[in-house]
mmCIF file of the C-alpha atoms, coordinates in Angstrom:
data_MODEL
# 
_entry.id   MODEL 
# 
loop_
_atom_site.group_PDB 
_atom_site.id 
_atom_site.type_symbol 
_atom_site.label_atom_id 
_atom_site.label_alt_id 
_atom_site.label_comp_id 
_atom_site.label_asym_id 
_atom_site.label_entity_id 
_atom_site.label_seq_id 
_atom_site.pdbx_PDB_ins_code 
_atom_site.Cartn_x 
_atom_site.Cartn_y 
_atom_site.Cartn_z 
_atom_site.occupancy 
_atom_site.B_iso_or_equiv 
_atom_site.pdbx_formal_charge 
_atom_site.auth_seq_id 
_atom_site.auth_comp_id 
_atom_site.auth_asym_id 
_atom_site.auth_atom_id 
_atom_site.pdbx_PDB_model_num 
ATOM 1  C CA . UNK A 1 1  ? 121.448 142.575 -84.750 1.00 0.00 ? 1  UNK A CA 1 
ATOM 2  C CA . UNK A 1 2  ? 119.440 142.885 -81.760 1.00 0.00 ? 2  UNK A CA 1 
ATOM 3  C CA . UNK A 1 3  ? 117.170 140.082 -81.974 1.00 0.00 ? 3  UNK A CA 1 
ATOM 4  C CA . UNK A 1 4  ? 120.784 137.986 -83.019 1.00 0.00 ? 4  UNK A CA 1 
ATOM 5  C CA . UNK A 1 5  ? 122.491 139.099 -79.969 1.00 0.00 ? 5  UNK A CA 1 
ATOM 6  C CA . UNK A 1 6  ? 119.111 137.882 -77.576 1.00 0.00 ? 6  UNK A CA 1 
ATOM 7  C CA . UNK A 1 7  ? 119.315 134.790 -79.066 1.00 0.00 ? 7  UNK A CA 1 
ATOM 8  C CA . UNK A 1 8  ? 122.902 134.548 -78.435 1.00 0.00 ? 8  UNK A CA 1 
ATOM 9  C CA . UNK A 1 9  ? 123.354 135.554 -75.015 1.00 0.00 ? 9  UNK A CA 1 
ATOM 10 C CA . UNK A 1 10 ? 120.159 137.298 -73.749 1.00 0.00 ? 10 UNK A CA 1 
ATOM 11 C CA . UNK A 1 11 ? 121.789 140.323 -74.517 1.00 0.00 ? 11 UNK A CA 1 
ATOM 12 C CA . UNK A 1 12 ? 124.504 139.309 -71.853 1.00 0.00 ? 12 UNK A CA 1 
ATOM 13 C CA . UNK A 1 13 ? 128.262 140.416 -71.695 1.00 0.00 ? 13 UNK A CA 1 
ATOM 14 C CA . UNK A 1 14 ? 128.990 138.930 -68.117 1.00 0.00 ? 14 UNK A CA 1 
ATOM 15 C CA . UNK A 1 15 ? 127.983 136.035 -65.961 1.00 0.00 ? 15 UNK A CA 1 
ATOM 16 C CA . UNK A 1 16 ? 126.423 136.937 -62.626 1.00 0.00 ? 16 UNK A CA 1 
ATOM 17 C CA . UNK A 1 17 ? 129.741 136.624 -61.144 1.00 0.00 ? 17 UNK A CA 1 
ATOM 18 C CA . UNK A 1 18 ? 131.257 139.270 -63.409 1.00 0.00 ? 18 UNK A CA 1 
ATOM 19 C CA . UNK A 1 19 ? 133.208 137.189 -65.930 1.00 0.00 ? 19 UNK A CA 1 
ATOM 20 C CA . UNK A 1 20 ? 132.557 137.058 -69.354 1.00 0.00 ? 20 UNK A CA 1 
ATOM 21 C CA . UNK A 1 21 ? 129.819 134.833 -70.529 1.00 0.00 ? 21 UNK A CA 1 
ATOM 22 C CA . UNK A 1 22 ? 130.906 131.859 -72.405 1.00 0.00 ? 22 UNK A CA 1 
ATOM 23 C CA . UNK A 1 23 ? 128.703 129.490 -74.810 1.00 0.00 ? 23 UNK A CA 1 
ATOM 24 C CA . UNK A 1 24 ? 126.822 126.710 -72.998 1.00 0.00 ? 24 UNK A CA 1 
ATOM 25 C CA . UNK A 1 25 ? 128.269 124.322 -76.609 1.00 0.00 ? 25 UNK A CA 1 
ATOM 26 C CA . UNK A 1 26 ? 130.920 126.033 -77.092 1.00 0.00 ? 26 UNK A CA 1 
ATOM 27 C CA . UNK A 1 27 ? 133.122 128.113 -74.141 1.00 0.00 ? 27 UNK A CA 1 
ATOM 28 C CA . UNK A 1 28 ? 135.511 129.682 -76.872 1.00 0.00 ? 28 UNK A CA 1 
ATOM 29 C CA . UNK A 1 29 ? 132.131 131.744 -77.778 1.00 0.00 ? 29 UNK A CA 1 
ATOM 30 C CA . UNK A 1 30 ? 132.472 134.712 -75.629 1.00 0.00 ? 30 UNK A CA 1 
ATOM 31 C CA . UNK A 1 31 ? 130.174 137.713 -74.907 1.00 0.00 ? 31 UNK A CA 1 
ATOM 32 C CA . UNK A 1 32 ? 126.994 139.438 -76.006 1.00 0.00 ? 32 UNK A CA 1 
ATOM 33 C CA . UNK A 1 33 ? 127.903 137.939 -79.376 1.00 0.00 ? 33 UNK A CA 1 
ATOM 34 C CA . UNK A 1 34 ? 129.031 135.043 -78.257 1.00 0.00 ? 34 UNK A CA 1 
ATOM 35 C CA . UNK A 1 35 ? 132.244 135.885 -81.028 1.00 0.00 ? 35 UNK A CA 1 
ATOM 36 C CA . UNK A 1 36 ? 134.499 132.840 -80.519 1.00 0.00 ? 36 UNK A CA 1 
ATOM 37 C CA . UNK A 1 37 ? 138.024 133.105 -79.372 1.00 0.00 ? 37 UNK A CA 1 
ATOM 38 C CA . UNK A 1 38 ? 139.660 130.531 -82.041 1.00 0.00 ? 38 UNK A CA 1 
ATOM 39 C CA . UNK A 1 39 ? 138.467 132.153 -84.840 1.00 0.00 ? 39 UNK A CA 1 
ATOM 40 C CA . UNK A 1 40 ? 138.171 135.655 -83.713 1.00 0.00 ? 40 UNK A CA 1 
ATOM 41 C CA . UNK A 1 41 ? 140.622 137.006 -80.858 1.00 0.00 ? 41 UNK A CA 1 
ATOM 42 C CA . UNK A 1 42 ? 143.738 137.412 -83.021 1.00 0.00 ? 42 UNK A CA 1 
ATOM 43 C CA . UNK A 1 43 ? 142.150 139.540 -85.684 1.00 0.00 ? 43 UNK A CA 1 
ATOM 44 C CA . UNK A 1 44 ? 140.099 141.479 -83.102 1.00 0.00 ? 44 UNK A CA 1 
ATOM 45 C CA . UNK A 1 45 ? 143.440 142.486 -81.339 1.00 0.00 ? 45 UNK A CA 1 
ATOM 46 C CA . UNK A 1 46 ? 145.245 143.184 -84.585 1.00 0.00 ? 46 UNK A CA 1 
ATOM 47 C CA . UNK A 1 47 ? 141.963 145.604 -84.654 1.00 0.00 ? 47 UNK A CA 1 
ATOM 48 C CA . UNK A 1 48 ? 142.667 147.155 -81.293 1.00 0.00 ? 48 UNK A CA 1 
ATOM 49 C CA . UNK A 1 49 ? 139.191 145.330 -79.833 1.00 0.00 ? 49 UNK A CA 1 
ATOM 50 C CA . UNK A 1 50 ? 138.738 143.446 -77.056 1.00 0.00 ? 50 UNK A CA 1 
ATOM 51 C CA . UNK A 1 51 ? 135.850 141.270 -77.730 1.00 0.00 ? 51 UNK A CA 1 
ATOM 52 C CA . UNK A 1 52 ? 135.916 140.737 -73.723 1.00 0.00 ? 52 UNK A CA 1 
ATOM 53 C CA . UNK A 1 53 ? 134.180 144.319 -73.114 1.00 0.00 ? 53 UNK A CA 1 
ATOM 54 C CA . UNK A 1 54 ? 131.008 144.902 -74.444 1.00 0.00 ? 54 UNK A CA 1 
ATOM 55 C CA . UNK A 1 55 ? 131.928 148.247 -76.189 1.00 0.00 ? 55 UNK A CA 1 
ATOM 56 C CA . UNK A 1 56 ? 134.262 145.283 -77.992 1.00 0.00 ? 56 UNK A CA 1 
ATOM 57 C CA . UNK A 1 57 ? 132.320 142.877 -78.690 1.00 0.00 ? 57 UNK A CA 1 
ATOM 58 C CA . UNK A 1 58 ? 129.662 144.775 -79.979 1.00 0.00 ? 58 UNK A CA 1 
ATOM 59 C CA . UNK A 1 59 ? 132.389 146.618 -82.493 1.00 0.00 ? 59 UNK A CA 1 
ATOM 60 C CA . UNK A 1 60 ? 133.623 143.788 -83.664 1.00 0.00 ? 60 UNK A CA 1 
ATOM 61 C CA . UNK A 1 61 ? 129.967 141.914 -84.301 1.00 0.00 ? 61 UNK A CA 1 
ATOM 62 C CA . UNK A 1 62 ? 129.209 145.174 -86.388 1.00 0.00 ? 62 UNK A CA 1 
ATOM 63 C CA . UNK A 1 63 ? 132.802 144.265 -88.664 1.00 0.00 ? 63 UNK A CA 1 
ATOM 64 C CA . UNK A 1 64 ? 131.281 140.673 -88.718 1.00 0.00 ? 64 UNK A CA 1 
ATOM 65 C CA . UNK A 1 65 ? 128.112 141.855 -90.041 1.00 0.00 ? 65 UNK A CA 1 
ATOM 66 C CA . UNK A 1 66 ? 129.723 144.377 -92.488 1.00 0.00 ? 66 UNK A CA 1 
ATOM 67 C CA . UNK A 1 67 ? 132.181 141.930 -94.077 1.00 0.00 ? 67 UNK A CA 1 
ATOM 68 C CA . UNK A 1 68 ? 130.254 138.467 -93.658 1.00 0.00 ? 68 UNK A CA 1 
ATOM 69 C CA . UNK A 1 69 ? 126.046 139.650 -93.235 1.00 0.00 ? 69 UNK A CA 1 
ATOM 70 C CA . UNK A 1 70 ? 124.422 137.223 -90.503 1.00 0.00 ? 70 UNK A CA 1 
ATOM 71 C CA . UNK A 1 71 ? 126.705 134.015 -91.422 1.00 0.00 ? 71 UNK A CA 1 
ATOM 72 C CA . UNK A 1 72 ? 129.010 134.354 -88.517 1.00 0.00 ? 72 UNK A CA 1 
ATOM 73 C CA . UNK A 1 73 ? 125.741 133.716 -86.477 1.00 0.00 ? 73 UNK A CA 1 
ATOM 74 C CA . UNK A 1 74 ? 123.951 131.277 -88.718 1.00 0.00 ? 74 UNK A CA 1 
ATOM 75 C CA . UNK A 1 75 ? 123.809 128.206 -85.385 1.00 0.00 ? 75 UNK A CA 1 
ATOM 76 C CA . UNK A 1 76 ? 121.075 130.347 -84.006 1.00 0.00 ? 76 UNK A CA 1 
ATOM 77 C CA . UNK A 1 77 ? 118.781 131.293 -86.790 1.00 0.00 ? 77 UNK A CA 1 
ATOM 78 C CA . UNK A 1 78 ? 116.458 129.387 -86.050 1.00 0.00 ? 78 UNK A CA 1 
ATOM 79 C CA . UNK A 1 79 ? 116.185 131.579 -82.831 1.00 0.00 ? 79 UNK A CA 1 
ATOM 80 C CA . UNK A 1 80 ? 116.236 134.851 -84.867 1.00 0.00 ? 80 UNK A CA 1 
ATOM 81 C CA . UNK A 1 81 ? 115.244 134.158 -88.633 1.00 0.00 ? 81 UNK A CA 1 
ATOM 82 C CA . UNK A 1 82 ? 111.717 134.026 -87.450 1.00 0.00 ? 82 UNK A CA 1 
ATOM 83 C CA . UNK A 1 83 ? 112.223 137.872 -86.331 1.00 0.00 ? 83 UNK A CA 1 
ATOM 84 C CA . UNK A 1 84 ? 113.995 138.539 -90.221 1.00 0.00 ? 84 UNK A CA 1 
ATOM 85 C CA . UNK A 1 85 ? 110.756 136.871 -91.802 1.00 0.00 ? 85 UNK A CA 1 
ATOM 86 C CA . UNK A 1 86 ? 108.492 139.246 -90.080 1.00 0.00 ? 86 UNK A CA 1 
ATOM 87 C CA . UNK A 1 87 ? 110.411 142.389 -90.791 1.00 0.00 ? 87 UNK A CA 1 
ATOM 88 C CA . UNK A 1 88 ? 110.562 140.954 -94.916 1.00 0.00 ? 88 UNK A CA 1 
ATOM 89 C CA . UNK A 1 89 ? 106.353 141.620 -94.844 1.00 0.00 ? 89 UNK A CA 1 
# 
């Protein structure tokens, strides 16, 4: 999850100005996770997480990964599949 989240964001909650950081492609993508709003924000606050904080977004990446692996994040595997392959030798 570490390598996912640097390929993400740079392991980035917040812009330099303090707000959250939204995707370059995509500005419903928010976060360390870059965990888009659309798709995301209602169940997260049916959760009780803010996917705005990084304590958040970080607990809700970790239900992502539980119920759904590394597919939420499958855009940037080409960033971090080459870190999987080396940890499969």
């Amino acid at each position: 999850m570490h390598k996912i989240a640097y390929c993400e964001s740079r392991n980035r909650q917040f812009d330099k100005d303090g707000s959250v950081l939204r995707g370059i492609v995509n500005a419903k993508d928010v976060g360390v996770f870059q965990i888009n709003e659309r798709y995301h924000l209602s169940d997260s606050k049916k959760m009780g997480i803010s996917i705005h904080t990084i304590e958040g977004n970080m607990e809700y990446a970790r239900h992502l990964y539980e119920s759904q692996g590394t597919q939420p994040w499958s855009s940037s595997r080409p960033c971090w599949g080459k870190y999987e392959a080396l940890a499969l030798r």
